[in-house]
C-alpha positions, 0 to 999 in steps of 0.5 A, a space after each residue: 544071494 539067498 537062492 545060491 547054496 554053498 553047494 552050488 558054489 562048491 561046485 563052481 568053484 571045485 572046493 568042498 562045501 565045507 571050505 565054502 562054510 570056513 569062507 563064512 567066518 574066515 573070509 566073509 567078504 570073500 564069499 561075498 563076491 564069489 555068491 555074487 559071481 556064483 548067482 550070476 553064472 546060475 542065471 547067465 548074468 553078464 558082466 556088462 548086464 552086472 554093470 549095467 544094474 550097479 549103474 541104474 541102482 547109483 542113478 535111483 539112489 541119487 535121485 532119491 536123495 535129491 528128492 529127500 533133501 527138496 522135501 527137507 526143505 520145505 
């Protein structure tokens, strides 16, 4: 989420830039899930649109696997 800065989530989420950088160290998974949702009010990313991508990337995934693992045996 390289194109969300930590001021924009400052702004979103009514804290100081500097609680967000704490965040980093203190609590990285945490401001993990908050630049996602951060990304996602920036570019009005529904949560059904949000699942619908998580889906489609578990679909691909699978399938890549099942590909790999005919390869292997041959």
């Amino acid at each position: 989420m390289k194109n969300i800065k930590y001021k924009e989530i400052a702004e979103i989420t009514n804290k100081s830039v500097n609680t967000i950088r704490g965040w980093k160290i203190k609590f990285p998974e945490l401001l993990e899930v908050v630049k996602l949702g951060a990304f996602c009010q920036k570019y009005n990313i529904s949560l059904e649109q949000l699942k619908k991508c998580i889906e489609f990337q578990e679909i691909t995934t699978k399938k890549e696997e099942k590909e790999e693992g005919r390869a292997d045996k041959k």
